[in-house]
N, CA, C and O atoms as a GROMACS GRO file, in nm:
protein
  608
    1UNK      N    1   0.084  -0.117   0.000
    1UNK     CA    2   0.000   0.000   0.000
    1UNK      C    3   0.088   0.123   0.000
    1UNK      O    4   0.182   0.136   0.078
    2UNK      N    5   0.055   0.210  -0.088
    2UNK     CA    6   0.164   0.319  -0.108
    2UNK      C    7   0.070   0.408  -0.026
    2UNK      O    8  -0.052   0.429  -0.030
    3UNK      N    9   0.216   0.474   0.086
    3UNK     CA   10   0.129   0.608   0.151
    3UNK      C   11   0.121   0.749   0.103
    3UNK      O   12   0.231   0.802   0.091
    4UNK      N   13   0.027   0.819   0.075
    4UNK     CA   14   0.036   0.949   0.016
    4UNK      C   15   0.141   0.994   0.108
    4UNK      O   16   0.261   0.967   0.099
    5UNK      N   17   0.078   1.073   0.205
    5UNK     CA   18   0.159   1.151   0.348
    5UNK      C   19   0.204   1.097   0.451
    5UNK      O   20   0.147   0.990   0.471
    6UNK      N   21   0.264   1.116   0.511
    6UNK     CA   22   0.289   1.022   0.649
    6UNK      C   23   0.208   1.161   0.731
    6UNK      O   24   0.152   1.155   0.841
    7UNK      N   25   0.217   1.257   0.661
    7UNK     CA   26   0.116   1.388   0.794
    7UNK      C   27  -0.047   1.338   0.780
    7UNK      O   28  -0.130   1.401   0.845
    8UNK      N   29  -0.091   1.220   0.692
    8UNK     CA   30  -0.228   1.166   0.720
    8UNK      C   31  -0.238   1.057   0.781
    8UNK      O   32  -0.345   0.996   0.784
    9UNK      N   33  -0.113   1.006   0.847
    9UNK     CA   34  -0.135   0.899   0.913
    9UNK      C   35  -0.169   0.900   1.057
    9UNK      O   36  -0.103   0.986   1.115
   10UNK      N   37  -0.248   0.835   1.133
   10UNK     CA   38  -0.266   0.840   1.259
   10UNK      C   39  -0.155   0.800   1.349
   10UNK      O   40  -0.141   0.682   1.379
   11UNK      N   41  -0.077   0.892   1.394
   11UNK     CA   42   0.027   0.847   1.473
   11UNK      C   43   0.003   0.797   1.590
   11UNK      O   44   0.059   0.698   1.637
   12UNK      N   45  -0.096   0.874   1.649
   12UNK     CA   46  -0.130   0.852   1.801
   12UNK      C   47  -0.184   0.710   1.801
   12UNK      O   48  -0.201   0.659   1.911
   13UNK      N   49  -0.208   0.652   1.711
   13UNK     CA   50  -0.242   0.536   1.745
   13UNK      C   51  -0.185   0.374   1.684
   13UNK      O   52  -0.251   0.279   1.641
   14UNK      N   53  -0.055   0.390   1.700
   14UNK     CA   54   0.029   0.252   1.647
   14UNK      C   55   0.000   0.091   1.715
   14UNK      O   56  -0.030   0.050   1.827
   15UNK      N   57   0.018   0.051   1.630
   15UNK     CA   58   0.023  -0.091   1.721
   15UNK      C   59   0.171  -0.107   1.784
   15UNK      O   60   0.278  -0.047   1.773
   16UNK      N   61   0.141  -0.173   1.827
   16UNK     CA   62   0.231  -0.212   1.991
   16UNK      C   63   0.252  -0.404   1.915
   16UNK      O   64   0.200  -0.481   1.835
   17UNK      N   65   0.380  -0.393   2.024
   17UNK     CA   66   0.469  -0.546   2.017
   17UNK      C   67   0.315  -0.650   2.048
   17UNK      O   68   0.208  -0.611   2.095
   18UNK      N   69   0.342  -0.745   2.017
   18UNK     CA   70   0.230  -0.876   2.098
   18UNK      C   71   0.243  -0.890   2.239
   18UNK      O   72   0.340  -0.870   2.312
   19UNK      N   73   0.131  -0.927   2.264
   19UNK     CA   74   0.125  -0.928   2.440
   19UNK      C   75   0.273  -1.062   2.491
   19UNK      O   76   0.287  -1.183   2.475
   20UNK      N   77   0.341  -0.970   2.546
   20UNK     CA   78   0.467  -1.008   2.657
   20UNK      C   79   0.550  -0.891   2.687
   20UNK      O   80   0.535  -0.768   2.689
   21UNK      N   81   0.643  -0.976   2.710
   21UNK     CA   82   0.763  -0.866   2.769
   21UNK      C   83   0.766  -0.720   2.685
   21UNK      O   84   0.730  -0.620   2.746
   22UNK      N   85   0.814  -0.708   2.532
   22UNK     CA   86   0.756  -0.585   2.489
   22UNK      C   87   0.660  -0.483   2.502
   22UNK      O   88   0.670  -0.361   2.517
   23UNK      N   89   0.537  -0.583   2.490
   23UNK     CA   90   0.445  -0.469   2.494
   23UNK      C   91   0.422  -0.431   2.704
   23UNK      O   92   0.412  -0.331   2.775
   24UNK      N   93   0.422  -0.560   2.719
   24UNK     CA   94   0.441  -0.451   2.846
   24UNK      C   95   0.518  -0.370   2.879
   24UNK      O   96   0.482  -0.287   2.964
   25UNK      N   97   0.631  -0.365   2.832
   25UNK     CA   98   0.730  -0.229   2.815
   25UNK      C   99   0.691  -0.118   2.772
   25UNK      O  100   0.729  -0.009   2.813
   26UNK      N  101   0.601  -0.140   2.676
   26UNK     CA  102   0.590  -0.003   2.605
   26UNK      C  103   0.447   0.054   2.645
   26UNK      O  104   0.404   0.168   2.630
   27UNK      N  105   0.387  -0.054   2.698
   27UNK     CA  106   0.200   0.005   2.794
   27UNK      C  107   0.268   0.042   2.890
   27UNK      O  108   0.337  -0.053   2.851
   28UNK      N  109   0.317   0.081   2.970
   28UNK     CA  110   0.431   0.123   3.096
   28UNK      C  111   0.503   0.234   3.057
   28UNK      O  112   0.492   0.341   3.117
   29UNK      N  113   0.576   0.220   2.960
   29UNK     CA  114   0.621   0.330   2.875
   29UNK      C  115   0.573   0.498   2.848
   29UNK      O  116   0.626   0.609   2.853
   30UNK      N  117   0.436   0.437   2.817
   30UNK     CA  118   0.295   0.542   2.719
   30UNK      C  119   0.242   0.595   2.833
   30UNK      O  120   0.234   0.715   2.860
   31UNK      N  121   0.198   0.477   2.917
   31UNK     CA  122   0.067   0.510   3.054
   31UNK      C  123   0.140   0.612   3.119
   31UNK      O  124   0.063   0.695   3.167
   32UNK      N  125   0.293   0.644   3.145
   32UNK     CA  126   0.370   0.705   3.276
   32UNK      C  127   0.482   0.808   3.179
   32UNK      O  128   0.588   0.862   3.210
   33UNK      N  129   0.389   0.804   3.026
   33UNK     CA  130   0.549   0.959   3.008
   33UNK      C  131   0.688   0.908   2.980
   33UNK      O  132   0.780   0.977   2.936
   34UNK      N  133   0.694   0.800   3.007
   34UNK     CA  134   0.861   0.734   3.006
   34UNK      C  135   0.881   0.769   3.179
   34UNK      O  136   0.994   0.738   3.218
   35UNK      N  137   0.799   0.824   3.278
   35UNK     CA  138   0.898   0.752   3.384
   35UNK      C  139   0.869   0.624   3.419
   35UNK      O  140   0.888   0.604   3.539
   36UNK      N  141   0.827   0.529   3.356
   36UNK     CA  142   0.870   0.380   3.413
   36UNK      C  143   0.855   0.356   3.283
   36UNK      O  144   0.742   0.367   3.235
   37UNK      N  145   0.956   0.322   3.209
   37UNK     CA  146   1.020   0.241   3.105
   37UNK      C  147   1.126   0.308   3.019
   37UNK      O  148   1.167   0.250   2.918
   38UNK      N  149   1.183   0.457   3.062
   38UNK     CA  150   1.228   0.512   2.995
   38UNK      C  151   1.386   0.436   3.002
   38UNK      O  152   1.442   0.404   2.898
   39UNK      N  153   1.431   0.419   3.100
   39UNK     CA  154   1.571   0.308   3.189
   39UNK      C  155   1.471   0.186   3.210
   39UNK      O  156   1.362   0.173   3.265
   40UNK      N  157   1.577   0.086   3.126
   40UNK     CA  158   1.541  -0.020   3.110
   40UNK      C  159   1.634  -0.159   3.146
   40UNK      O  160   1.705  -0.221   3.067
   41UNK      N  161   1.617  -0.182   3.260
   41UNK     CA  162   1.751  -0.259   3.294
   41UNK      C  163   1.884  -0.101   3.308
   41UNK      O  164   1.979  -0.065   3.238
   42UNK      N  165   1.858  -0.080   3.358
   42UNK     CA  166   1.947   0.044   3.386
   42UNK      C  167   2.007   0.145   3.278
   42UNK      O  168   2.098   0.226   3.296
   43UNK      N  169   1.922   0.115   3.140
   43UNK     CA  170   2.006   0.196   3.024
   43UNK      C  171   1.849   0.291   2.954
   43UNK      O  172   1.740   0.270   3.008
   44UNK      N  173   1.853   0.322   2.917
   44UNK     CA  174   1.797   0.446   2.815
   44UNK      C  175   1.729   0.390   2.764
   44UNK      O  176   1.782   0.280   2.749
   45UNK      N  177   1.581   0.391   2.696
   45UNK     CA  178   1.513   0.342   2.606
   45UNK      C  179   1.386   0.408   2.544
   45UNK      O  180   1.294   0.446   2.615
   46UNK      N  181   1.386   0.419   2.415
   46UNK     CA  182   1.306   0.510   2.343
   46UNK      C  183   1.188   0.459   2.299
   46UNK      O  184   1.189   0.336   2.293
   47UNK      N  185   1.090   0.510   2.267
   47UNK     CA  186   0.978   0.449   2.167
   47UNK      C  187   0.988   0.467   2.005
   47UNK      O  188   0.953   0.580   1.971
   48UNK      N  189   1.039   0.360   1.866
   48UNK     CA  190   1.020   0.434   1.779
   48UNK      C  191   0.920   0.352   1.738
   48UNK      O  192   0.902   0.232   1.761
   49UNK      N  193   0.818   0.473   1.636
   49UNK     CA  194   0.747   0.381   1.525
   49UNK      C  195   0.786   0.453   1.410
   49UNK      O  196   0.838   0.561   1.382
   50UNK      N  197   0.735   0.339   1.346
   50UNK     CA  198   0.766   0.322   1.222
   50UNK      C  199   0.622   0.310   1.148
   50UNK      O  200   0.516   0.289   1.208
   51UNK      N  201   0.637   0.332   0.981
   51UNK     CA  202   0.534   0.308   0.916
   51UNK      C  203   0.551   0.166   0.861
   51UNK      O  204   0.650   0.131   0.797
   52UNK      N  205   0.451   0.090   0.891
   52UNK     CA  206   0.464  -0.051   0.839
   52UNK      C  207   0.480  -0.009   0.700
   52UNK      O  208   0.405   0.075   0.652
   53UNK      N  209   0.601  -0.079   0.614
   53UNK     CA  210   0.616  -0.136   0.465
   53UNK      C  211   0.524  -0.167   0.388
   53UNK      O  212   0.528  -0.156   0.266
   54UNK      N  213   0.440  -0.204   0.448
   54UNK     CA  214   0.312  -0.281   0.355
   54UNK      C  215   0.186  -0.250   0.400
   54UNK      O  216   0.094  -0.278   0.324
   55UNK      N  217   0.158  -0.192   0.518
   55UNK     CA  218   0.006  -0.125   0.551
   55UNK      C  219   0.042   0.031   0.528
   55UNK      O  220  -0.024   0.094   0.446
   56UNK      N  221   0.099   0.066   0.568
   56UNK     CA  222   0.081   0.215   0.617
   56UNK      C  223   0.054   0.223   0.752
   56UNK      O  224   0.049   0.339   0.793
   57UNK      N  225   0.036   0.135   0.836
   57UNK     CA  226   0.020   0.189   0.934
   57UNK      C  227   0.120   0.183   1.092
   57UNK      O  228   0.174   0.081   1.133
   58UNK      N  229   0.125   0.291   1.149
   58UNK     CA  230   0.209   0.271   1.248
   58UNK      C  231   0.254   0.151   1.324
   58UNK      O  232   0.189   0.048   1.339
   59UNK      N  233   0.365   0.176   1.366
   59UNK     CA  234   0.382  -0.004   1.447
   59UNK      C  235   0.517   0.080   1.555
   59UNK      O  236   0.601   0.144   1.492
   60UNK      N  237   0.529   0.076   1.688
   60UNK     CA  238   0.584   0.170   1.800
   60UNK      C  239   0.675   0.002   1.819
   60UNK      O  240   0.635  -0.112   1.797
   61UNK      N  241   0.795   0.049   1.863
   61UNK     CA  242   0.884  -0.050   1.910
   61UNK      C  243   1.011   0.036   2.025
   61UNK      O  244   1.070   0.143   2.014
   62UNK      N  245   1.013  -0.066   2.125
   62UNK     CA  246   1.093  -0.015   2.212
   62UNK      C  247   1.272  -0.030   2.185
   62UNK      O  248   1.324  -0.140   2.163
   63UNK      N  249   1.327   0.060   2.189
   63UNK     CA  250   1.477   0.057   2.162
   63UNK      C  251   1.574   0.115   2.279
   63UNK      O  252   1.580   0.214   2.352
   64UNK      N  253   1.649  -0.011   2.253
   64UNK     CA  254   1.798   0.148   2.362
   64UNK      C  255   1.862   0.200   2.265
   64UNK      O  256   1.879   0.154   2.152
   65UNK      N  257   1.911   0.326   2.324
   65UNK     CA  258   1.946   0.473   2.250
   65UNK      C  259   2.073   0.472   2.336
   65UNK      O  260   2.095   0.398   2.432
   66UNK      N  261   2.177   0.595   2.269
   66UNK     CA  262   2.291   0.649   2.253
   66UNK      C  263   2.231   0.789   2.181
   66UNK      O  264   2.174   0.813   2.074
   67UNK      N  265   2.281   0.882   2.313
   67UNK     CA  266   2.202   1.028   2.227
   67UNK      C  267   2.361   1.051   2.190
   67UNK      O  268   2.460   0.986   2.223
   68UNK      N  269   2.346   1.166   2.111
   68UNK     CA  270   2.508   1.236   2.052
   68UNK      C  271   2.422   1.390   1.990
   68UNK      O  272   2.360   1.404   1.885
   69UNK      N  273   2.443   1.476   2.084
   69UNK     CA  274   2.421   1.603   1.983
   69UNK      C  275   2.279   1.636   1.936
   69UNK      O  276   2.248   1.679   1.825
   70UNK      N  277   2.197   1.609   2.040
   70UNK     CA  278   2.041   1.582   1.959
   70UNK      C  279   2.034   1.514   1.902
   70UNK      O  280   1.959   1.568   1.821
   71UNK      N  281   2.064   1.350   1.836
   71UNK     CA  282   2.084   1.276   1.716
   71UNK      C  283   2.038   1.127   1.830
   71UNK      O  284   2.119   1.117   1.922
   72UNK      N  285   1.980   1.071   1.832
   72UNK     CA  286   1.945   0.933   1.898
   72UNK      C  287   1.973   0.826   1.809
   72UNK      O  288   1.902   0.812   1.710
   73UNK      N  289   2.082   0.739   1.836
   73UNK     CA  290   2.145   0.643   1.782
   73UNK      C  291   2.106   0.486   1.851
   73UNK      O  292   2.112   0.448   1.968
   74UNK      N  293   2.064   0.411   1.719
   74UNK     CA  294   2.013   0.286   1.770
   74UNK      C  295   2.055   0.157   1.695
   74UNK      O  296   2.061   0.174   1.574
   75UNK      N  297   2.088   0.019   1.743
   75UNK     CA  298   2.095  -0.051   1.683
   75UNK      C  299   2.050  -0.150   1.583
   75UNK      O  300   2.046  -0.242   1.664
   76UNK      N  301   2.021  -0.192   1.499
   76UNK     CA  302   1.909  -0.297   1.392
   76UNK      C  303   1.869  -0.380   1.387
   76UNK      O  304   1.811  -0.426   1.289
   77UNK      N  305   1.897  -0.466   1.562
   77UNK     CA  306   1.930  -0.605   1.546
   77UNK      C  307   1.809  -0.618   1.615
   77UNK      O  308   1.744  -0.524   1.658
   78UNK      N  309   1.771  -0.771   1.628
   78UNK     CA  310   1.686  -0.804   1.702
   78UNK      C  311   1.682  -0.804   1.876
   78UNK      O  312   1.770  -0.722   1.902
   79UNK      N  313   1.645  -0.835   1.960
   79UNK     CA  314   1.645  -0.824   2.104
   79UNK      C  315   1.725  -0.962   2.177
   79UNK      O  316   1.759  -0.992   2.292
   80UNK      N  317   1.737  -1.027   2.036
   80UNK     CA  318   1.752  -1.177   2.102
   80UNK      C  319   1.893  -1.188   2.024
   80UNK      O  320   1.987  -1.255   2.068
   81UNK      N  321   1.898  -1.128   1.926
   81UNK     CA  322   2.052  -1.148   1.864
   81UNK      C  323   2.043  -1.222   1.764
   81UNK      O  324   2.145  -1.275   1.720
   82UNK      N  325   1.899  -1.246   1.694
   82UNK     CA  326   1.844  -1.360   1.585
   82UNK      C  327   1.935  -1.265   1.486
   82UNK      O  328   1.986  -1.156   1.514
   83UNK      N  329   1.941  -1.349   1.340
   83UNK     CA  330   2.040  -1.303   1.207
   83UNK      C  331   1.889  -1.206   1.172
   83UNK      O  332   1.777  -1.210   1.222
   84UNK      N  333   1.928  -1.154   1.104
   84UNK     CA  334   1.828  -1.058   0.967
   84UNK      C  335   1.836  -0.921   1.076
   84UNK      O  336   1.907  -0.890   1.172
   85UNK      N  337   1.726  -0.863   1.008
   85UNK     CA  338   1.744  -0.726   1.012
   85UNK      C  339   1.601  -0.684   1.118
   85UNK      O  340   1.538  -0.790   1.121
   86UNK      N  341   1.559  -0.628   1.164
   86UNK     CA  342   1.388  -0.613   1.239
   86UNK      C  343   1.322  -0.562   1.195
   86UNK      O  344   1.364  -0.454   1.154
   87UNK      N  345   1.193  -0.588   1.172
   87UNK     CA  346   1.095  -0.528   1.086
   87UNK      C  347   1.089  -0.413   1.081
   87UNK      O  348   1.053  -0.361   0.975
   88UNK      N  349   1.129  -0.318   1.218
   88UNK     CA  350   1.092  -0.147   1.206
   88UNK      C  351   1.223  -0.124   1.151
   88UNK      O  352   1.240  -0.004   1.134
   89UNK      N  353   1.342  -0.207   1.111
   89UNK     CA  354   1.471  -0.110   1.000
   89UNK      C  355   1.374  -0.113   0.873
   89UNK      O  356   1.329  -0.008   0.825
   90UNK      N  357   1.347  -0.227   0.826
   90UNK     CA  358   1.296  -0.270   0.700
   90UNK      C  359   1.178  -0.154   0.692
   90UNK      O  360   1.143  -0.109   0.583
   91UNK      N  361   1.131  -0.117   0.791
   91UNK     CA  362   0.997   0.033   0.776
   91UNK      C  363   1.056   0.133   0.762
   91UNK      O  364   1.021   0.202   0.667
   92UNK      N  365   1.137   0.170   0.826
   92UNK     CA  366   1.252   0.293   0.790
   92UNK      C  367   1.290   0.281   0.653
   92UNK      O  368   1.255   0.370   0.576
   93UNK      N  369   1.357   0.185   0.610
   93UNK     CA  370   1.425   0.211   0.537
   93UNK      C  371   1.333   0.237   0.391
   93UNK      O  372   1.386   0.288   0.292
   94UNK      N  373   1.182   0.191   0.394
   94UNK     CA  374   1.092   0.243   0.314
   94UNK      C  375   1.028   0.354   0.300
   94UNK      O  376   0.987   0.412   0.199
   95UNK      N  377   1.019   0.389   0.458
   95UNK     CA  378   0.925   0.562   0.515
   95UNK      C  379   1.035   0.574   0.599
   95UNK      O  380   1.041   0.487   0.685
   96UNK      N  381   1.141   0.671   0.598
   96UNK     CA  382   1.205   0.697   0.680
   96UNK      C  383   1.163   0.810   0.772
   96UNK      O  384   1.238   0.868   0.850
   97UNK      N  385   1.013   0.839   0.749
   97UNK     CA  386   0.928   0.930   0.852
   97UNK      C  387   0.940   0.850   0.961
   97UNK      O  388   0.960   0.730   0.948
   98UNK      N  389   0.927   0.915   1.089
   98UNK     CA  390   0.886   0.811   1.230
   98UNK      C  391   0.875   0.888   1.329
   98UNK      O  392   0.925   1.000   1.320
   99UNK      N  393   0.801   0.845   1.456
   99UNK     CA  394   0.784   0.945   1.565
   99UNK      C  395   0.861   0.861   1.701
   99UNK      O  396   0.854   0.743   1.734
  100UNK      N  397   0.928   0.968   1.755
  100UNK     CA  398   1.026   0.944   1.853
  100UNK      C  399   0.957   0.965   1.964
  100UNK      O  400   0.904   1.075   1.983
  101UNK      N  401   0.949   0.855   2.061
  101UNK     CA  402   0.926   0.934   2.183
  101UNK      C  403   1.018   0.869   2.283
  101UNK      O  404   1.030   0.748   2.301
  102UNK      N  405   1.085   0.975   2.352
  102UNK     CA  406   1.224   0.996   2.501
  102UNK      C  407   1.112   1.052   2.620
  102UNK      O  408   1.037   1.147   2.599
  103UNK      N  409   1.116   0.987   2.727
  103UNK     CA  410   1.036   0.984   2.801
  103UNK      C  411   0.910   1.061   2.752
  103UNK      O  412   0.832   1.029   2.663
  104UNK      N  413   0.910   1.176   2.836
  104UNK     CA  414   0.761   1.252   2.805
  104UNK      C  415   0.756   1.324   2.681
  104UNK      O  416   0.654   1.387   2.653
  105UNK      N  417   0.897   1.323   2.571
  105UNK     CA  418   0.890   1.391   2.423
  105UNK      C  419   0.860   1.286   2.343
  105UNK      O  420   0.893   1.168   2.339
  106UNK      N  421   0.771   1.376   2.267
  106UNK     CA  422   0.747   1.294   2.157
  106UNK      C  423   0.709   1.420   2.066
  106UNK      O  424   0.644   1.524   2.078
  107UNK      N  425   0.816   1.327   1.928
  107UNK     CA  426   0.851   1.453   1.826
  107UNK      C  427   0.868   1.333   1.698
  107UNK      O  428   0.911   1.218   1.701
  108UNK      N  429   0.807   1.430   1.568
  108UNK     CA  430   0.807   1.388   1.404
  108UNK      C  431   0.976   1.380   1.449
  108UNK      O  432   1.037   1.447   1.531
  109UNK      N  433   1.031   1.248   1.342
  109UNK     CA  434   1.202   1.282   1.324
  109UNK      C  435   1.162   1.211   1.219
  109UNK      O  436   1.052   1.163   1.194
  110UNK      N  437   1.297   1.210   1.141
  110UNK     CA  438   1.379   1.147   1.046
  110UNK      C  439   1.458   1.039   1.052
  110UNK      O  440   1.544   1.085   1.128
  111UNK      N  441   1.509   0.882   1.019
  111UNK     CA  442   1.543   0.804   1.081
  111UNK      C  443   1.629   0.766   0.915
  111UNK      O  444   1.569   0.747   0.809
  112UNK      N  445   1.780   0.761   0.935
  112UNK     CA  446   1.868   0.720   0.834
  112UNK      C  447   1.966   0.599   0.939
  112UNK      O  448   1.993   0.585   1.059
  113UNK      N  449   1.994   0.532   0.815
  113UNK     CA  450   2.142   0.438   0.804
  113UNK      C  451   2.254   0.496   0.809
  113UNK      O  452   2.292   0.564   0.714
  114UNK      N  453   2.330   0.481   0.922
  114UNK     CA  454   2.476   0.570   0.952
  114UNK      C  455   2.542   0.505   0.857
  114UNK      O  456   2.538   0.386   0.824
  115UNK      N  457   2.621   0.620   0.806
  115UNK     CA  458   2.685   0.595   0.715
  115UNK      C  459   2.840   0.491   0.791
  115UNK      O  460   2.843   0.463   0.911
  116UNK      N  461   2.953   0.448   0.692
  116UNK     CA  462   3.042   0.385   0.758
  116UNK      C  463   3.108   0.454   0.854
  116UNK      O  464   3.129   0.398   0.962
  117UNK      N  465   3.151   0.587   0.832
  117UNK     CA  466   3.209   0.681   0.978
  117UNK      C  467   3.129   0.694   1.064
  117UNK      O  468   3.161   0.668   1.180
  118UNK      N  469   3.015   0.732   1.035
  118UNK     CA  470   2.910   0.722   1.148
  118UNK      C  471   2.933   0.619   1.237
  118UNK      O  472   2.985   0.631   1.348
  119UNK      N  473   2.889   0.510   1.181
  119UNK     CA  474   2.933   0.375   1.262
  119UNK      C  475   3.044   0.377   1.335
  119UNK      O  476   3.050   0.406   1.455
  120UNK      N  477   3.122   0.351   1.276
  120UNK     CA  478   3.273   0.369   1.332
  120UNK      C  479   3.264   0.447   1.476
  120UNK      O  480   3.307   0.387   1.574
  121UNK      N  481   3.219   0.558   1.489
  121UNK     CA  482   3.192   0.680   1.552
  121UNK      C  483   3.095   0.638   1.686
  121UNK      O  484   3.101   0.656   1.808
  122UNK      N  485   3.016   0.579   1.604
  122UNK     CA  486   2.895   0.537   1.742
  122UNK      C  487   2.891   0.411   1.771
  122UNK      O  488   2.818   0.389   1.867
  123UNK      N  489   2.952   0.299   1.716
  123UNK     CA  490   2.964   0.205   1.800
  123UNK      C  491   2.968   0.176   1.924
  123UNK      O  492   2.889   0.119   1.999
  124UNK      N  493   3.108   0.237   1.942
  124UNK     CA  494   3.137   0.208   2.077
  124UNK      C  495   3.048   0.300   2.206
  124UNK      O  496   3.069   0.294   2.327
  125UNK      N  497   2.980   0.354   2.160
  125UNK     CA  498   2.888   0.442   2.247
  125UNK      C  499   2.743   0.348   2.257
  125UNK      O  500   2.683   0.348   2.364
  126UNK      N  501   2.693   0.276   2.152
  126UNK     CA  502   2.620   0.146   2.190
  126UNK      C  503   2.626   0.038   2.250
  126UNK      O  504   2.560  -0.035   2.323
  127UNK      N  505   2.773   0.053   2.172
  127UNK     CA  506   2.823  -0.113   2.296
  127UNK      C  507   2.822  -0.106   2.442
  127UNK      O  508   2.776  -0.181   2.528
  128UNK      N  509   2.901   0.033   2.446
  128UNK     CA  510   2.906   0.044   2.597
  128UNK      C  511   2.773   0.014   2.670
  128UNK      O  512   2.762  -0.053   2.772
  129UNK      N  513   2.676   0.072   2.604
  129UNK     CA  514   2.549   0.094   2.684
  129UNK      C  515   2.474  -0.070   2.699
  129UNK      O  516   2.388  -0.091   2.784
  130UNK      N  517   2.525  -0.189   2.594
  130UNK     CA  518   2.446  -0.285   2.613
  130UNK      C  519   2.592  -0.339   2.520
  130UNK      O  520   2.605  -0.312   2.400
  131UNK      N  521   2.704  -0.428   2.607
  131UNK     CA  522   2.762  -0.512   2.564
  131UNK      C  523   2.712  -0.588   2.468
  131UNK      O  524   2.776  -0.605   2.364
  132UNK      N  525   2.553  -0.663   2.493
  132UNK     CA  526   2.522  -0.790   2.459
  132UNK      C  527   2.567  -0.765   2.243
  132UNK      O  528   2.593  -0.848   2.156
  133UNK      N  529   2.558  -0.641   2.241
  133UNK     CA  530   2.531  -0.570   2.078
  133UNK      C  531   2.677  -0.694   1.989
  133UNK      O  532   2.674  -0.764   1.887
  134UNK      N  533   2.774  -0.671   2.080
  134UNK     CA  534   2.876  -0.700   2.047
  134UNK      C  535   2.868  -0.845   2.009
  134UNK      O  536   2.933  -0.899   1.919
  135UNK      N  537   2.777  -0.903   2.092
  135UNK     CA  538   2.735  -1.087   2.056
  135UNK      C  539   2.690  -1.115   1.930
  135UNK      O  540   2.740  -1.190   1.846
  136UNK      N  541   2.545  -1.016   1.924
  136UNK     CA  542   2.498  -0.999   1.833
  136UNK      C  543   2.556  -0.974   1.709
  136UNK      O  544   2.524  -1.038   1.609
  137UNK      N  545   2.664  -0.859   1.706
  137UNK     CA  546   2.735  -0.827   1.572
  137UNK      C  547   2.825  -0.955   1.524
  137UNK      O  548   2.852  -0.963   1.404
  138UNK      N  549   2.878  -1.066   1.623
  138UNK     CA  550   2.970  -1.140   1.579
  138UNK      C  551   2.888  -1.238   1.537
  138UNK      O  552   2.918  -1.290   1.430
  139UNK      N  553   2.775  -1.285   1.606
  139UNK     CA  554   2.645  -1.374   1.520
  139UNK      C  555   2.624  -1.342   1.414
  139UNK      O  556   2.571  -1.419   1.334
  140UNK      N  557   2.667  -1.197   1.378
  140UNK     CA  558   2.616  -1.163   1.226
  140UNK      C  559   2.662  -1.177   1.160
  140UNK      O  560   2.605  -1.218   1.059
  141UNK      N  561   2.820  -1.153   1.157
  141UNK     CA  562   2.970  -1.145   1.083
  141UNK      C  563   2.934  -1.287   0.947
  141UNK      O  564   2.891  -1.402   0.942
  142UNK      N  565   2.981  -1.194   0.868
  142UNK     CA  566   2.981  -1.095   0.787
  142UNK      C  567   2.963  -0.986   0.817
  142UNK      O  568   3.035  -0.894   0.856
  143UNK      N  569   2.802  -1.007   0.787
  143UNK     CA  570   2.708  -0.823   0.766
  143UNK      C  571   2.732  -0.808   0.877
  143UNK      O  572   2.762  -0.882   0.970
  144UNK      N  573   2.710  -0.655   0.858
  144UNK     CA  574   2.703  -0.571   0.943
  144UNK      C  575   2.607  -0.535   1.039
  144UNK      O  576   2.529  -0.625   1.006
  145UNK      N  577   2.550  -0.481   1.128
  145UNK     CA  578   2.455  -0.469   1.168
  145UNK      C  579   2.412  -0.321   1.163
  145UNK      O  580   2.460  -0.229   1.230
  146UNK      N  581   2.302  -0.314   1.059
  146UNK     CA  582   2.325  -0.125   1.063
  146UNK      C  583   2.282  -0.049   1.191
  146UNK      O  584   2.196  -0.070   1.276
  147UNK      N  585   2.356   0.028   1.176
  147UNK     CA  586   2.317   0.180   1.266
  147UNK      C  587   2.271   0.260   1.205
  147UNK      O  588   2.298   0.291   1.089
  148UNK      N  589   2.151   0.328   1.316
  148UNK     CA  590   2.043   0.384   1.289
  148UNK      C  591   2.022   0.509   1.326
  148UNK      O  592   1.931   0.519   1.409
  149UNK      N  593   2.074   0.610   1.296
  149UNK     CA  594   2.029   0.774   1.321
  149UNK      C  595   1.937   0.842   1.328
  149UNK      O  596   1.890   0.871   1.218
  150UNK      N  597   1.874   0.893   1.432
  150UNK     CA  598   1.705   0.982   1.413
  150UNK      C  599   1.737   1.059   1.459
  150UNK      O  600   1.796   1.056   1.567
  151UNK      N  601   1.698   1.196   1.369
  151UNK     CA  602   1.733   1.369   1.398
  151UNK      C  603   1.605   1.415   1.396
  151UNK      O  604   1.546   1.396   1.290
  152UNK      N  605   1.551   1.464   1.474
  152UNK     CA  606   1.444   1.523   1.444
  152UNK      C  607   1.452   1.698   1.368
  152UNK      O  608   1.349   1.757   1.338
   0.00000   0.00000   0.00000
């Protein structure tokens, strides 16, 4: 389904992960502003959605972040460290419209693929924040695992 606008889409109302651990993250998340889910296991964690690829319609997923400069930096991988890519890169990378929300902000951004310096650059500012990334990237090896930039 091709979307005219992403400014006619209903943002306020995305679907959410399937009932477990996710979505209770992110009903916790919504209900309280980000103060209870914004630190997640002791690190940072954002709300992005994305425009589904093939509906048009919103789909909100919880991420840990690495801010730099106003710029919220995120990783592509799955939660579990599975191979491929996660459905909300694959939405980006079709509608790279998306709405950010950091605890009680929530703001229209822009969501790109760091380029190779980029990466280079913010890696280690992800890793730090969640070692496990590093498991994940060597499960992947080869590919890469992209990094994900949202500027609003």
């Amino acid at each position: 389904m091709a979307i005219d606008s992403p400014t006619t889409v209903d943002w306020d109302h995305p679907a959410d992960p399937p009932a477990g651990q996710l979505s209770t993250h992110v009903r916790a998340y919504v209900d309280t502003s980000g103060a209870d889910g914004h630190l997640w296991h002791g690190v940072p964690t954002l709300l992005l959605t994305t425009l589904d690829r093939f509906s048009g319609r919103p789909v909100r997923t919880p991420l840990i972040y690495a801010k730099d400069d106003g710029r919220h930096i995120v990783l592509a991988t799955a939660a579990d460290g599975t191979p491929g890519v996660p459905s909300w890169y694959r939405n980006l990378t079709a509608h790279p419209e998306v709405r950010l929300q950091v605890g009680a902000l929530t703001a229209q951004a822009r969501a790109r693929t760091a380029t190779p310096a980029e990466r280079e650059t913010y890696w280690e500012a992800v890793t730090a924040l969640w070692p496990a990334y590093e498991d994940h990237q060597a499960a992947a090896a080869p590919r890469e695992i992209p990094l994900v930039i949202i500027e609003r």
